[in-house]
N, CA, C and O atoms as a Maestro MAE file, in Angstrom:
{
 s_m_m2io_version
 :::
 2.0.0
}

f_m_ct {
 s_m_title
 :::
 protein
 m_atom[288] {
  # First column is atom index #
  i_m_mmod_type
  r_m_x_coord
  r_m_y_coord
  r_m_z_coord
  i_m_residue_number
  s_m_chain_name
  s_m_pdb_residue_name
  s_m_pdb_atom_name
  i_m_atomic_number
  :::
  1 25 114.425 168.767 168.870 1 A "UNK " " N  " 7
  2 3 113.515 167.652 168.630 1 A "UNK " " CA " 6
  3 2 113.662 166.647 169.767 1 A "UNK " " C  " 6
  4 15 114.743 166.224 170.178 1 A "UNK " " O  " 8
  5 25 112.453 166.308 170.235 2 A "UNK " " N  " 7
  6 3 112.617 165.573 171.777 2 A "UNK " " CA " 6
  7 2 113.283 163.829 171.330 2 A "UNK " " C  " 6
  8 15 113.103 163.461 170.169 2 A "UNK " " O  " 8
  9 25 113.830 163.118 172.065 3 A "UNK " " N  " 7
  10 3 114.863 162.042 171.179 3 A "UNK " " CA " 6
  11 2 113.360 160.654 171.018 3 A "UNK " " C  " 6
  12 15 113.663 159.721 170.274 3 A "UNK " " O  " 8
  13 25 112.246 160.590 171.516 4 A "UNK " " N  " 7
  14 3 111.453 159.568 170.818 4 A "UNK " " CA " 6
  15 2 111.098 160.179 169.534 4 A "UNK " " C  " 6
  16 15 111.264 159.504 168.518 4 A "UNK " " O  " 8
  17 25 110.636 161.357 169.448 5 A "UNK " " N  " 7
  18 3 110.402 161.945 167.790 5 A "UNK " " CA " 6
  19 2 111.350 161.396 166.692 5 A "UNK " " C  " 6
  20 15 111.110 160.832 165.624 5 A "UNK " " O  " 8
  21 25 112.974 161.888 167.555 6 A "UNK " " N  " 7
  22 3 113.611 161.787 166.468 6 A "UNK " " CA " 6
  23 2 114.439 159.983 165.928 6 A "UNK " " C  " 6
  24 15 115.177 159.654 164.999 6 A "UNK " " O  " 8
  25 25 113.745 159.162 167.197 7 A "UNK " " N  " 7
  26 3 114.247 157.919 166.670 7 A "UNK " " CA " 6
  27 2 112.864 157.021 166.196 7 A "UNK " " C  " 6
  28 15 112.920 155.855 165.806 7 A "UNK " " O  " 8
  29 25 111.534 157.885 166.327 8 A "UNK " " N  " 7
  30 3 110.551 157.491 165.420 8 A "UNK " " CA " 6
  31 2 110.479 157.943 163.677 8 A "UNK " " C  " 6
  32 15 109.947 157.325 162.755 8 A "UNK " " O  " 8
  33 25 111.108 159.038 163.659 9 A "UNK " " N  " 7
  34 3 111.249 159.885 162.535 9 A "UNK " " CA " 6
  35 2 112.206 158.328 161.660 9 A "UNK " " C  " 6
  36 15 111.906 157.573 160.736 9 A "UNK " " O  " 8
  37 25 113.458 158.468 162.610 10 A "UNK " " N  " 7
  38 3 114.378 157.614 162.150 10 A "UNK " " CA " 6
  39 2 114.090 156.513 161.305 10 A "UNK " " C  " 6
  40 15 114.445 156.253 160.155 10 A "UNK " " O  " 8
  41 25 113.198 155.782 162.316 11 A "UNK " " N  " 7
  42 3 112.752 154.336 162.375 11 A "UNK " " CA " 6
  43 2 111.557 153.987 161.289 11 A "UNK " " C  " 6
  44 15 111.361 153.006 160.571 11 A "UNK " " O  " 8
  45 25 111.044 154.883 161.432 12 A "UNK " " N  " 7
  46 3 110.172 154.971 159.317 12 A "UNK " " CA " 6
  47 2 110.635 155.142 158.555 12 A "UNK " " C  " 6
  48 15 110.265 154.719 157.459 12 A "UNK " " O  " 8
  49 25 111.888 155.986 158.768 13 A "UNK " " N  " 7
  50 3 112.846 155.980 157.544 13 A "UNK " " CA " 6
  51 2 113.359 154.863 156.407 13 A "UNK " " C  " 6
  52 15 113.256 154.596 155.210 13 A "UNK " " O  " 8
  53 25 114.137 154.297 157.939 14 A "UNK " " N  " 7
  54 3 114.697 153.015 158.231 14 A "UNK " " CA " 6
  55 2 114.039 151.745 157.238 14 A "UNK " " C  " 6
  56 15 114.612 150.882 156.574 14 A "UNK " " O  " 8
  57 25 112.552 152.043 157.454 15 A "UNK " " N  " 7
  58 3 111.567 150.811 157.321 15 A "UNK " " CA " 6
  59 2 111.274 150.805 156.280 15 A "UNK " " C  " 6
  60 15 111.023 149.795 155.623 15 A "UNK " " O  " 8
  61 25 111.218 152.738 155.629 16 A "UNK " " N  " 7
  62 3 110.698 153.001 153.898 16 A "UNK " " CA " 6
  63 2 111.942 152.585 153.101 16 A "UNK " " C  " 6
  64 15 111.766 152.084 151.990 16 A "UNK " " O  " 8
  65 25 113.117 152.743 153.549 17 A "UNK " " N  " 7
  66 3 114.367 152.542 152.447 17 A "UNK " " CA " 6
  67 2 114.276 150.867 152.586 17 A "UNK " " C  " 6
  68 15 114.092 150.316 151.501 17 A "UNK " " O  " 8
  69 25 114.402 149.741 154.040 18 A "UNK " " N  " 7
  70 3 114.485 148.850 153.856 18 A "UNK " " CA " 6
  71 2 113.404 147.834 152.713 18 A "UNK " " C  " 6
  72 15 113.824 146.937 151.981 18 A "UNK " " O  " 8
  73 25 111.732 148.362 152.855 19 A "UNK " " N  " 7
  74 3 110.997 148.135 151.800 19 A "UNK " " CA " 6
  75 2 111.357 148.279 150.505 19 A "UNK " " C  " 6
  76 15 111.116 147.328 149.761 19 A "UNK " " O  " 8
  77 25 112.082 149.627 149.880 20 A "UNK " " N  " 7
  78 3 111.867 149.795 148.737 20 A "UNK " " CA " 6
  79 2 113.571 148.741 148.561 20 A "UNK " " C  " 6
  80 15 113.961 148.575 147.405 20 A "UNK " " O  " 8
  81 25 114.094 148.366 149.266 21 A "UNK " " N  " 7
  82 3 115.564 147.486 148.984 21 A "UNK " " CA " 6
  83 2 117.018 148.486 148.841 21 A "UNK " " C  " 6
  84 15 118.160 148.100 148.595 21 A "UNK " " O  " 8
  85 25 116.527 149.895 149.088 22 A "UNK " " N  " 7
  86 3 117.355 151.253 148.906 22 A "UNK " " CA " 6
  87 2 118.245 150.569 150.464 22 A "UNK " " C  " 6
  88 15 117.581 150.510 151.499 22 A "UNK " " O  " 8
  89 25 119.756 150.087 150.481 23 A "UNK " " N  " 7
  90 3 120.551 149.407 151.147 23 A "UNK " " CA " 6
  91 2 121.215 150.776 151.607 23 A "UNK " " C  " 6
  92 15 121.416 151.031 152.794 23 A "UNK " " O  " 8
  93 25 121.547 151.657 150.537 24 A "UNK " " N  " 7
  94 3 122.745 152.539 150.587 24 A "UNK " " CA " 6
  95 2 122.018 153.314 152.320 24 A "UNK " " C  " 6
  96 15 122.312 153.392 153.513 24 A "UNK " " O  " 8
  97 25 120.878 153.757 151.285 25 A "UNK " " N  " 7
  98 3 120.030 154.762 152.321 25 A "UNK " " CA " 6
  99 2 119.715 154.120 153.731 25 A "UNK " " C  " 6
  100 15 119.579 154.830 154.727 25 A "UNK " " O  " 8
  101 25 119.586 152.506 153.775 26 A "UNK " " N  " 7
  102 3 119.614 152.267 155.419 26 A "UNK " " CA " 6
  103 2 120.745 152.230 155.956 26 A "UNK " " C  " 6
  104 15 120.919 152.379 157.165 26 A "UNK " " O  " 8
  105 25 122.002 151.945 154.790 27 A "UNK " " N  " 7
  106 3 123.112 152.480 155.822 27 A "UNK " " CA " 6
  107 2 123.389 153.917 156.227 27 A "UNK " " C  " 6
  108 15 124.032 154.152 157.251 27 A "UNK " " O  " 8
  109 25 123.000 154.719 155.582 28 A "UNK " " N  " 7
  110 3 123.229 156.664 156.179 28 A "UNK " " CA " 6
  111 2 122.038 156.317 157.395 28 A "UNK " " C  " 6
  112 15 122.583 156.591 158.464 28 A "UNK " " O  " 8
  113 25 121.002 155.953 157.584 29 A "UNK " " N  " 7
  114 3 120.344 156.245 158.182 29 A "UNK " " CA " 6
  115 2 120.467 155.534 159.920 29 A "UNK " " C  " 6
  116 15 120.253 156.046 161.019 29 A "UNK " " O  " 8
  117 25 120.841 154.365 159.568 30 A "UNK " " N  " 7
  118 3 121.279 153.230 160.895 30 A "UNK " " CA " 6
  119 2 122.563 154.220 161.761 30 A "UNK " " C  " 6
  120 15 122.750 154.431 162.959 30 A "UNK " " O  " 8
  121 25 123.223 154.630 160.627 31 A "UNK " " N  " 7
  122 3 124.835 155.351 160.927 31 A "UNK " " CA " 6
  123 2 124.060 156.836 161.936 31 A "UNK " " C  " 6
  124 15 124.810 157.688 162.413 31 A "UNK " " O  " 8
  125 25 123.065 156.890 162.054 32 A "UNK " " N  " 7
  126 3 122.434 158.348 162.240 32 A "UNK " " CA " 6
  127 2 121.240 157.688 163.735 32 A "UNK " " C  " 6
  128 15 121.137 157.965 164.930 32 A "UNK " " O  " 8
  129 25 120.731 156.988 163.039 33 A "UNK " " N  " 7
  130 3 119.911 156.137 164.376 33 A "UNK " " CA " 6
  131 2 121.139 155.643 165.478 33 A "UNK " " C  " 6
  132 15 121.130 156.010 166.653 33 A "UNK " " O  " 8
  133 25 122.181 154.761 164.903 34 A "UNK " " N  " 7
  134 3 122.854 154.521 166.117 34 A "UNK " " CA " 6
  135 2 123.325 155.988 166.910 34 A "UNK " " C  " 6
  136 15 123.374 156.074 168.137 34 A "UNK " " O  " 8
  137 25 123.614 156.967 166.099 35 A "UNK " " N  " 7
  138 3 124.052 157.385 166.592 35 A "UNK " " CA " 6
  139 2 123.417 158.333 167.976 35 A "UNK " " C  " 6
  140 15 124.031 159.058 168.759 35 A "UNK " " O  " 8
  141 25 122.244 158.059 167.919 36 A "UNK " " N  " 7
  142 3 120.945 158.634 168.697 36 A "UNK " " CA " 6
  143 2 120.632 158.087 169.705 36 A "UNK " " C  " 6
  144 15 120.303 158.686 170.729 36 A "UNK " " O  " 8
  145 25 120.687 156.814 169.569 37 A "UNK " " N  " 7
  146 3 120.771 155.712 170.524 37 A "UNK " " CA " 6
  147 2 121.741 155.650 171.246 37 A "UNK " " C  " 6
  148 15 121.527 155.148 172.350 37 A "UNK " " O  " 8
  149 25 123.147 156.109 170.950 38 A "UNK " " N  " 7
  150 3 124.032 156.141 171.600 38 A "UNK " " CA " 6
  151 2 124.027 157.212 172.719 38 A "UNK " " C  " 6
  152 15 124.277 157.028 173.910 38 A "UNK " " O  " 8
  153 25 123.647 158.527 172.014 39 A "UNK " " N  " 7
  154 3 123.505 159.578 173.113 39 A "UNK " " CA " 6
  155 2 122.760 159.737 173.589 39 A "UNK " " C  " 6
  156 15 122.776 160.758 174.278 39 A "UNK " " O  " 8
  157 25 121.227 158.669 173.616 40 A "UNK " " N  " 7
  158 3 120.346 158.292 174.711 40 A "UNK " " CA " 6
  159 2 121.172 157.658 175.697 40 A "UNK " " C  " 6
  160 15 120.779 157.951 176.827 40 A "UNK " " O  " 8
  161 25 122.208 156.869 175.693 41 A "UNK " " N  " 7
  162 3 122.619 155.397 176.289 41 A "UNK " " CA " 6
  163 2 121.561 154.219 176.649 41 A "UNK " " C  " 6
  164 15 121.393 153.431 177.580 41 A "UNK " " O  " 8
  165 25 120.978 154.505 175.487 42 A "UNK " " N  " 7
  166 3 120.591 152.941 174.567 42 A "UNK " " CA " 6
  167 2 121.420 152.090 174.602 42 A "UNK " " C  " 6
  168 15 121.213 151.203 173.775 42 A "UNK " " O  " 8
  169 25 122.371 151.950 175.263 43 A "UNK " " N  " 7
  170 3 123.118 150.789 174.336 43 A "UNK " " CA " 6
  171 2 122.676 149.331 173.750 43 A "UNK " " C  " 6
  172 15 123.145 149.016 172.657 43 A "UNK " " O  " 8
  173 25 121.836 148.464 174.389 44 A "UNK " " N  " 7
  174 3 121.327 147.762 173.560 44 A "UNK " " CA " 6
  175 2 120.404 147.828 172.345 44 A "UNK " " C  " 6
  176 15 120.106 146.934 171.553 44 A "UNK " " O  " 8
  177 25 120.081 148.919 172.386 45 A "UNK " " N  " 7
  178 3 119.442 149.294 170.685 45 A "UNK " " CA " 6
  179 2 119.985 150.027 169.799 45 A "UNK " " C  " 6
  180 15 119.465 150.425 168.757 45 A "UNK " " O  " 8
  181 25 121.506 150.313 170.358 46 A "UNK " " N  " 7
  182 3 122.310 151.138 169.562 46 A "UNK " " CA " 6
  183 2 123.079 149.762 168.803 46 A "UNK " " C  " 6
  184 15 123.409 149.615 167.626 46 A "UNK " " O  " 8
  185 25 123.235 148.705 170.144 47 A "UNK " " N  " 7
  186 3 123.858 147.634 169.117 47 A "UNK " " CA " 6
  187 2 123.062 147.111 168.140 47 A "UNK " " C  " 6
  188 15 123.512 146.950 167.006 47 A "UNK " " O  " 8
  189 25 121.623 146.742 168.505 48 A "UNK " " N  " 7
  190 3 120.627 146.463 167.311 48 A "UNK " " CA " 6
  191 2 120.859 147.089 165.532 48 A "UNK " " C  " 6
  192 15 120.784 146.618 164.397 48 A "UNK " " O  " 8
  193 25 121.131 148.236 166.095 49 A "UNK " " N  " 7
  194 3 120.759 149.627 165.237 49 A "UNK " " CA " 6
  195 2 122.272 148.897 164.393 49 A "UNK " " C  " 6
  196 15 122.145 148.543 163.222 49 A "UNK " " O  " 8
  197 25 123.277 148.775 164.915 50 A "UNK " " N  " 7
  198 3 124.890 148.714 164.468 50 A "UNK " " CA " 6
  199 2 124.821 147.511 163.522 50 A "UNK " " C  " 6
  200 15 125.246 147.576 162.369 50 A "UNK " " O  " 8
  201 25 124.099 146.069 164.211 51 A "UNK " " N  " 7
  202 3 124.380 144.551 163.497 51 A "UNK " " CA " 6
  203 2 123.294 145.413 162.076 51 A "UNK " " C  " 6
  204 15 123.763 145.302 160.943 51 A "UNK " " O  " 8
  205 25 122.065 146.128 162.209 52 A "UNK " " N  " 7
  206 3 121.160 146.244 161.082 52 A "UNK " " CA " 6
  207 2 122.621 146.968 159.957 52 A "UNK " " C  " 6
  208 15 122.930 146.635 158.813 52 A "UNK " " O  " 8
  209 25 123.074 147.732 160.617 53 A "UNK " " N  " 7
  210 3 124.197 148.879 159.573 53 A "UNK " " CA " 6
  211 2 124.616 148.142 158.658 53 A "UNK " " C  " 6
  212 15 124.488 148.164 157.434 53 A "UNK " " O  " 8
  213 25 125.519 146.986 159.899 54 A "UNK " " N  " 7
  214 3 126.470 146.205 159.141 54 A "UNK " " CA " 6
  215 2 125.485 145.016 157.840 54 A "UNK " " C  " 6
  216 15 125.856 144.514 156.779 54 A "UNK " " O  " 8
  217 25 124.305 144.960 158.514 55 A "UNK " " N  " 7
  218 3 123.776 144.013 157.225 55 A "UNK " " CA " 6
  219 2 123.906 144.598 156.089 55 A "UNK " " C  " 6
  220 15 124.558 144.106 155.168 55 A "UNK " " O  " 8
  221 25 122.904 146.446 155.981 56 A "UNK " " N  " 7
  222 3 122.873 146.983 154.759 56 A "UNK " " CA " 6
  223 2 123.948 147.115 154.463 56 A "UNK " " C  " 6
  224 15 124.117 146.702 153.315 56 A "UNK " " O  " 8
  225 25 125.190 147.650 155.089 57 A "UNK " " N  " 7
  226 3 126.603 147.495 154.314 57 A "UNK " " CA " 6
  227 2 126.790 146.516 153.842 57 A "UNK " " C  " 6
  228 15 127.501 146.622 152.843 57 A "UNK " " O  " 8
  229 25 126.403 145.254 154.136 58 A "UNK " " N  " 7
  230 3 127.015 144.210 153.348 58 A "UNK " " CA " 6
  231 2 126.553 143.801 151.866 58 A "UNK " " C  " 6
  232 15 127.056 143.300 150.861 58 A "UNK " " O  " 8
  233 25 124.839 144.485 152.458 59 A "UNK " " N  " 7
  234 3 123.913 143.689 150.696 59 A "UNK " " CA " 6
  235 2 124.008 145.337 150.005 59 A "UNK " " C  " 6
  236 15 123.365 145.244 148.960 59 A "UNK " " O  " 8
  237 25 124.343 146.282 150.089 60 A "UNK " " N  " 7
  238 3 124.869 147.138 149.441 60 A "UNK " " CA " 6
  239 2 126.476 147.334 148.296 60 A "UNK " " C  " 6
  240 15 126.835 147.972 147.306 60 A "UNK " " O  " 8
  241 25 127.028 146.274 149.298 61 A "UNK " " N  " 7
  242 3 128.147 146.112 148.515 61 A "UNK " " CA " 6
  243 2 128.099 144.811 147.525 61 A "UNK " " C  " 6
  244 15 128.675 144.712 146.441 61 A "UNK " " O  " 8
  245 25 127.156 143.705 148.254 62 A "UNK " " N  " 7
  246 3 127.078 142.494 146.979 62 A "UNK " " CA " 6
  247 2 125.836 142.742 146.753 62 A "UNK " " C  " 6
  248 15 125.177 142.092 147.565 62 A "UNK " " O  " 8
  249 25 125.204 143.318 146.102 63 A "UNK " " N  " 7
  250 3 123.549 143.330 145.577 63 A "UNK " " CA " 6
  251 2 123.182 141.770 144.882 63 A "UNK " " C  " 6
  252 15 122.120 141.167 145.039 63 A "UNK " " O  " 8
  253 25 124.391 141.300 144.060 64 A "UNK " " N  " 7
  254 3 123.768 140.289 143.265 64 A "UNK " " CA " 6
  255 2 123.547 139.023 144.105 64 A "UNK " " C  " 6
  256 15 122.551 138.343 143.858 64 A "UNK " " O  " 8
  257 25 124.262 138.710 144.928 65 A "UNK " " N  " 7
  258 3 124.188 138.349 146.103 65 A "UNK " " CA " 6
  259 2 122.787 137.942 146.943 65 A "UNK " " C  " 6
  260 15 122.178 136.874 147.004 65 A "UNK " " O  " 8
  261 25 122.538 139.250 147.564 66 A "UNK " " N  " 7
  262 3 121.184 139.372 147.650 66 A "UNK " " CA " 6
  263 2 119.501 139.424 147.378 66 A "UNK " " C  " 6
  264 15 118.433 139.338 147.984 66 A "UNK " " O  " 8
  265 25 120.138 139.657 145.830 67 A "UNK " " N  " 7
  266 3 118.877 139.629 145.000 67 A "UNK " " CA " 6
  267 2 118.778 137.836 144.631 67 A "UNK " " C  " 6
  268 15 117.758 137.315 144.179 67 A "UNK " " O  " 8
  269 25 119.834 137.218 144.885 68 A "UNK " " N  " 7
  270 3 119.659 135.990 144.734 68 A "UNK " " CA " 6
  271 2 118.880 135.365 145.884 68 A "UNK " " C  " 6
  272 15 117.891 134.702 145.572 68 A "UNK " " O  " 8
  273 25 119.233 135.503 147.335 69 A "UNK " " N  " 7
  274 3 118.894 134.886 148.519 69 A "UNK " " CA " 6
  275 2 117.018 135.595 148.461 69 A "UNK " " C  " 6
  276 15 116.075 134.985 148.964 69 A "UNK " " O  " 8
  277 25 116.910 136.715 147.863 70 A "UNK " " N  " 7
  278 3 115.923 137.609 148.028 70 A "UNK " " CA " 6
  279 2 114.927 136.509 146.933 70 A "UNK " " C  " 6
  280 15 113.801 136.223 147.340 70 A "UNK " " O  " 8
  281 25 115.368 135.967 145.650 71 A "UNK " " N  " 7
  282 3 114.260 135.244 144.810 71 A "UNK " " CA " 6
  283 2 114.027 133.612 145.421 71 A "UNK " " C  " 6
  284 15 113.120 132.939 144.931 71 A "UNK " " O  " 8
  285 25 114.813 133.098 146.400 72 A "UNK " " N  " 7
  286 3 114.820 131.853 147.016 72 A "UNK " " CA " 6
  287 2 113.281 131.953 147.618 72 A "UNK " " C  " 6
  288 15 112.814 131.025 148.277 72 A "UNK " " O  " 8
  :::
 }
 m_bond[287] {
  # First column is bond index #
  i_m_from
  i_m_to
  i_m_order
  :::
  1 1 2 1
  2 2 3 1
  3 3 4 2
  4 3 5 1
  5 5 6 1
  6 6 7 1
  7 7 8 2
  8 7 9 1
  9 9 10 1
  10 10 11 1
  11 11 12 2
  12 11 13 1
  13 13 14 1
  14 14 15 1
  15 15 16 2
  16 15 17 1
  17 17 18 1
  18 18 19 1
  19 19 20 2
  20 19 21 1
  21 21 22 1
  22 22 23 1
  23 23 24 2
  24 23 25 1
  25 25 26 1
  26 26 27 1
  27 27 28 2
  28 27 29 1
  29 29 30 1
  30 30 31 1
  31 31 32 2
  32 31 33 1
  33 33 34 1
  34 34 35 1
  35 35 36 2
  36 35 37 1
  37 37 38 1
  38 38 39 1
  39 39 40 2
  40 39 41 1
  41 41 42 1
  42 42 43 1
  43 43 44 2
  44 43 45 1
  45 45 46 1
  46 46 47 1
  47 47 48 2
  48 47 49 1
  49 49 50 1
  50 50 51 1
  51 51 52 2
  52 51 53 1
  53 53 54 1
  54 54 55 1
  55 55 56 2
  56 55 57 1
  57 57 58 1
  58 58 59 1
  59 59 60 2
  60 59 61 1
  61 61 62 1
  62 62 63 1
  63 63 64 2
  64 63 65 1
  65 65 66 1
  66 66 67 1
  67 67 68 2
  68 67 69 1
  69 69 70 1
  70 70 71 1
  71 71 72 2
  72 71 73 1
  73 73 74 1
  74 74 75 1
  75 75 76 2
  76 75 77 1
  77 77 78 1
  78 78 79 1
  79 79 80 2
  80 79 81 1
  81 81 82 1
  82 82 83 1
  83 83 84 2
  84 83 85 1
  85 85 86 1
  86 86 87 1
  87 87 88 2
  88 87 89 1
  89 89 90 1
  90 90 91 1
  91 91 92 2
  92 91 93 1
  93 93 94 1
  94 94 95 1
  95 95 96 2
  96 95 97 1
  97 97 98 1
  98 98 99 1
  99 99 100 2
  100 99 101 1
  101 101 102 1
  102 102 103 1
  103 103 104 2
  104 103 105 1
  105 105 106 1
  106 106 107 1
  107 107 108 2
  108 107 109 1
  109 109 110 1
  110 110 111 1
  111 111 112 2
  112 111 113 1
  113 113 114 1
  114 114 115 1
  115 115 116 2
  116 115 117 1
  117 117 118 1
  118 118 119 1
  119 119 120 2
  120 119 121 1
  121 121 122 1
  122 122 123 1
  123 123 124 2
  124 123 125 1
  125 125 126 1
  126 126 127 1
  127 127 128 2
  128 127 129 1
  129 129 130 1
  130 130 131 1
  131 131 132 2
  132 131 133 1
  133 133 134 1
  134 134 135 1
  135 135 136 2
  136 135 137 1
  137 137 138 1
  138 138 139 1
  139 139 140 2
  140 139 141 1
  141 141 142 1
  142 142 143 1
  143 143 144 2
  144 143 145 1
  145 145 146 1
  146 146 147 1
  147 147 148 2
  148 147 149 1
  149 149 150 1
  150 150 151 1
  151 151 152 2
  152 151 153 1
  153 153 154 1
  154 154 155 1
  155 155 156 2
  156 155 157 1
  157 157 158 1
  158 158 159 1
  159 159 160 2
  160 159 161 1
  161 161 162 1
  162 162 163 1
  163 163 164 2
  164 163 165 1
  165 165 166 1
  166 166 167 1
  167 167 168 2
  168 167 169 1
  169 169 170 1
  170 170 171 1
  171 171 172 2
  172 171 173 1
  173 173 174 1
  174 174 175 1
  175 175 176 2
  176 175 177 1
  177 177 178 1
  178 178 179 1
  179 179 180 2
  180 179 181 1
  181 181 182 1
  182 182 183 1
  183 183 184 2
  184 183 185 1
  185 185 186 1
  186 186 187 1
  187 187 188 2
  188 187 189 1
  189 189 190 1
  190 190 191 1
  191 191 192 2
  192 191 193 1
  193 193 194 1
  194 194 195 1
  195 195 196 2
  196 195 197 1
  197 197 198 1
  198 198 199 1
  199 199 200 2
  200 199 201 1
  201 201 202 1
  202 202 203 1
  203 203 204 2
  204 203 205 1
  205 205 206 1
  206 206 207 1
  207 207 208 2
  208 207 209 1
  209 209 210 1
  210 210 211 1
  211 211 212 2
  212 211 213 1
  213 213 214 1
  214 214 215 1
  215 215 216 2
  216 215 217 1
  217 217 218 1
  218 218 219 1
  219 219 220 2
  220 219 221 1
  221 221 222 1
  222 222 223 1
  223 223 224 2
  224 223 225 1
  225 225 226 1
  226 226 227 1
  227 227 228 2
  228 227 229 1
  229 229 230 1
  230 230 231 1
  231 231 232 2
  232 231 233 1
  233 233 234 1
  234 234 235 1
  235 235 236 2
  236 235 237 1
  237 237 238 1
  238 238 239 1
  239 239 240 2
  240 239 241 1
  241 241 242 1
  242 242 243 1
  243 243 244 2
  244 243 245 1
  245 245 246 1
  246 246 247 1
  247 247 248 2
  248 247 249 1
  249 249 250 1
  250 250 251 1
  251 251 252 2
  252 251 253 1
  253 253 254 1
  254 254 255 1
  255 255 256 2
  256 255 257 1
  257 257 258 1
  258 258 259 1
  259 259 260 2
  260 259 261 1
  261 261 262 1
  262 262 263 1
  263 263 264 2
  264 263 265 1
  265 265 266 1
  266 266 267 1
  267 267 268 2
  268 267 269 1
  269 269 270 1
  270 270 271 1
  271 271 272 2
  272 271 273 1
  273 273 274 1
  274 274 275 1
  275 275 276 2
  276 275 277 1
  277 277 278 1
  278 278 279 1
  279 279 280 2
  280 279 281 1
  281 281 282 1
  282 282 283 1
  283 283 284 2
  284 283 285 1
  285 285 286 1
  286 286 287 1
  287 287 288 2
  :::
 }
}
């Protein structure tokens, strides 16, 4: 798979789990995009790709958290 396919493939992914609020699933998926980006040597969109990871890791682990900042 040529690597814009597969970091467009990615990147809808990315966009359908972040819509539906599915956290878990943008973290497998960021963990999989960076890692694409990396073996482009992307590196500045691999770091992009890394700070997004670390967000969904974070509102994955406090949901209530989020669903609060999310009704503000």
């Amino acid at each position: 798979m040529e690597t814009n396919t597969t970091f467009d493939h990615l990147i809808d992914a990315v966009n359908v789990a972040l819509e539906a609020g599915n956290w878990a699933q943008v973290v497998e998926l960021t963990a999989a995009l960076y890692a694409a980006a990396s073996d482009s040597g992307d590196a500045q969109f691999a770091e992009l790709v890394q700070d997004l990871h670390w967000i969904a890791n974070d509102a994955s682990a406090h949901p209530l958290d989020v669903a609060t900042v999310v009704q503000v």
